[in-house]
C-alpha positions in Angstrom: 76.4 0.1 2.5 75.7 -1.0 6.0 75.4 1.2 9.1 78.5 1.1 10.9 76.8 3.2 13.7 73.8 0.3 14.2 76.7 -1.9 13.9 78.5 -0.8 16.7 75.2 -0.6 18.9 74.7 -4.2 18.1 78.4 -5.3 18.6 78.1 -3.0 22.1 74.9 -4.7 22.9 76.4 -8.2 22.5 79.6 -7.8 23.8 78.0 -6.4 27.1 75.9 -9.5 27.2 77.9 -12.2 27.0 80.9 -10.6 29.0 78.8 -9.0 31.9 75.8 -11.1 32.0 74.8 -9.9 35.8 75.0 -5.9 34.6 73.3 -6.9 31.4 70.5 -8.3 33.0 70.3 -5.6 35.0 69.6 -3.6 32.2 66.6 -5.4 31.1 68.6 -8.6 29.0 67.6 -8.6 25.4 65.2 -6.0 26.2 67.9 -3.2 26.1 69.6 -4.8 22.9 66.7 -4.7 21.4 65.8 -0.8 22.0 69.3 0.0 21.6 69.6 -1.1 18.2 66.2 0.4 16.8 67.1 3.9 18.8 69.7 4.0 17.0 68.5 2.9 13.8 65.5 5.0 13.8 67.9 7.9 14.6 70.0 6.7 11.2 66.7 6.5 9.3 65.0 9.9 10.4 67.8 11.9 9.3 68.1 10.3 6.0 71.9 8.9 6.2 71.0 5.4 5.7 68.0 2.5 4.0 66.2 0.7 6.8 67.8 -2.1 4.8 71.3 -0.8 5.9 70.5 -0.9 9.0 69.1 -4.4 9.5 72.6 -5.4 7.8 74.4 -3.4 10.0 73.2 -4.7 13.6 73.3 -8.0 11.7 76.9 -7.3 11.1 78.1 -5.8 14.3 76.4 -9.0 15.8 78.0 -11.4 13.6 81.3 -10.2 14.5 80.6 -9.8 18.8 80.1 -13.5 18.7 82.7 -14.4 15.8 85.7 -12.7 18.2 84.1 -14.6 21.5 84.0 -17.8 19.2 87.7 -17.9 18.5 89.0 -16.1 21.7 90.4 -12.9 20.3 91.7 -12.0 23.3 94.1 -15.5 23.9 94.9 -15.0 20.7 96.6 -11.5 20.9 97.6 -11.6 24.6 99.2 -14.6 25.0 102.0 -14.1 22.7 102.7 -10.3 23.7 102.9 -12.0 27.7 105.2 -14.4 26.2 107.3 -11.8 24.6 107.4 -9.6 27.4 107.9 -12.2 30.6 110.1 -14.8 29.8 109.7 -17.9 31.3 
């Protein structure tokens, strides 16, 4: 079972850098990905709730998905119908 906790670090890190690239790189870039996710994998390993294997899958996961919902626009998708909706033209 993956780590949903690495996966959210890894969704959190990559979200942050491709929607706030001047604050991201402010934070050190891939730099502070990279140490977030093995903080909070080694923190998942230490106290014996997950495999190292689960969570490698996990930020692989939570990555995965932070550039899957920038690919397609997830955001268009959902708010342009609700505007719609709401403010007729």
């Amino acid at each position: 079972m993956p780590s949903a906790d690495t996966a959210q670090s890894a969704l959190c890190a990559a979200f942050i850098g491709m929607n706030y690239p001047a604050f991201y790189a402010f934070m050190g870039g891939m730099g502070f990905s990279i140490k977030l996710i093995i903080a909070v994998a080694i923190g998942r390993v230490y106290y014996h709730c997950h495999f190292i294997g689960d969570c490698i899958v996990g930020s692989v996961v939570g990555t995965g998905v932070a550039y899957f919902v920038q690919y397609i626009n997830l955001a268009d998708l959902l708010c342009r119908p609700l505007a719609a909706a709401i403010i007729p033209n």
